[in-house]
N, C-alpha and C positions, 0 to 999 in steps of 0.2 A: 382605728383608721387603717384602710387597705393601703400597703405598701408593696410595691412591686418593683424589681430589681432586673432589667434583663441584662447579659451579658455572654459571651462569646464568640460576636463578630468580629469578623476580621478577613483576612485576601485570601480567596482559596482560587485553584485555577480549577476553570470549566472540567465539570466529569467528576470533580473531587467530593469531598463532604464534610461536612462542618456542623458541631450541636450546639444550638445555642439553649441559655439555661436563662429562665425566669423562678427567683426564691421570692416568695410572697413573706410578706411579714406585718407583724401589728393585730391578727386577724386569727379564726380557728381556720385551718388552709382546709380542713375537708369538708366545706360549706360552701365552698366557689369554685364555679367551673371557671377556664384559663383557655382564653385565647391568645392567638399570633396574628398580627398582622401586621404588612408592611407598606412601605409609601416608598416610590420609584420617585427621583426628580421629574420635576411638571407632570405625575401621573396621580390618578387616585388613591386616598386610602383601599386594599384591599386586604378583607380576609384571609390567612391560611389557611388554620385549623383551629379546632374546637376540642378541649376535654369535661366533657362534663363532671360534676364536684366529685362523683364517684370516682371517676376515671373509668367507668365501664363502657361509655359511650365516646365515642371519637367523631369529629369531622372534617372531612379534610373540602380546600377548593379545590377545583379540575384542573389547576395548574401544578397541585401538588400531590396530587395523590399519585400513590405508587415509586413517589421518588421520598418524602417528610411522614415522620413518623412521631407523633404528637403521643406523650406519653408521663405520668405526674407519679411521684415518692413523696410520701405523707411524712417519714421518717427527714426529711431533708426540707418539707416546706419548698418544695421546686419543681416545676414544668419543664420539660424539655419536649425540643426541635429537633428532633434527627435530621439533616437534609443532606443526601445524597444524590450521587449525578446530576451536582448543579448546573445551572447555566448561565449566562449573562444576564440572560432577563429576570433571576431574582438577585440581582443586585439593586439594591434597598437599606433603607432603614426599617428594621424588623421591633415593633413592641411588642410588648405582651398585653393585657387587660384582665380584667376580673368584673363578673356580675356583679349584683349587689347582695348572694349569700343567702341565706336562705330565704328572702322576699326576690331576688333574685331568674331572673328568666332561662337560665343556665346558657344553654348554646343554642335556643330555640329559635333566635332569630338571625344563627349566623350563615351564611359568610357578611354580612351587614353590623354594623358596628351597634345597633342599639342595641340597649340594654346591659353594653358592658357599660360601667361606670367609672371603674379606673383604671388608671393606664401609668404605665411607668417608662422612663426615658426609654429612648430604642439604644439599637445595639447598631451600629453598619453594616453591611454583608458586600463584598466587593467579588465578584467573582469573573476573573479573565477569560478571556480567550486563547 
């Protein structure tokens, strides 16, 4: 059973940067590709970013590319979220998710939530003005 852990949000002020870390556990980690997404109060789920099981392939949304740097260590069973020069608007609750491995669709249908199948608590992301 896929287990997934995210964790290191917390208050940063606008322009700054913050990594948050999802360790996957229960599962072999280099058989699932690992998304971010997050949920704004009264707003949709959306997309981040994508790594596929290899971690050769990366995808980022348009809100975040050029600022989040979506990047995975096999040695550690963990994803990471680089996100620098944030700003108010990605203040959120950020998850992470996991395909389903290697029957699994990888990041083929992201920035859209299908075909990940699990997901683990979010993390907060508060970021000032």
């Amino acid at each position: 059973e896929v287990q997934l852990q995210a964790s290191g949000g917390g208050l940063v002020h606008a322009g700054g940067s913050l990594t948050l870390s999802c360790t996957v556990s229960g599962v072999t980690f280099d058989e699932y590709a690992i998304a971010w997404f997050r949920q704004a109060p009264g707003k949709e789920r959306e997309g981040v970013s994508c790594v596929s099981h290899s971690g050769v392939s990366t995808y980022y949304a348009r809100s975040a590319k050029g600022r989040f740097t979506i990047s995975r260590d096999s040695a550690k069973n963990t994803v990471y979220l680089e996100m620098s020069s944030v700003e108010p608007e990605d203040t959120a609750i950020y998850y992470c998710a996991s395909d389903a491995g290697v029957l699994g669709r990888g990041c083929s249908k992201f920035p859209e939530h299908v075909g990940m199948n699990n997901w683990g608590k979010g993390t907060q992301v508060t970021v000032s003005s």
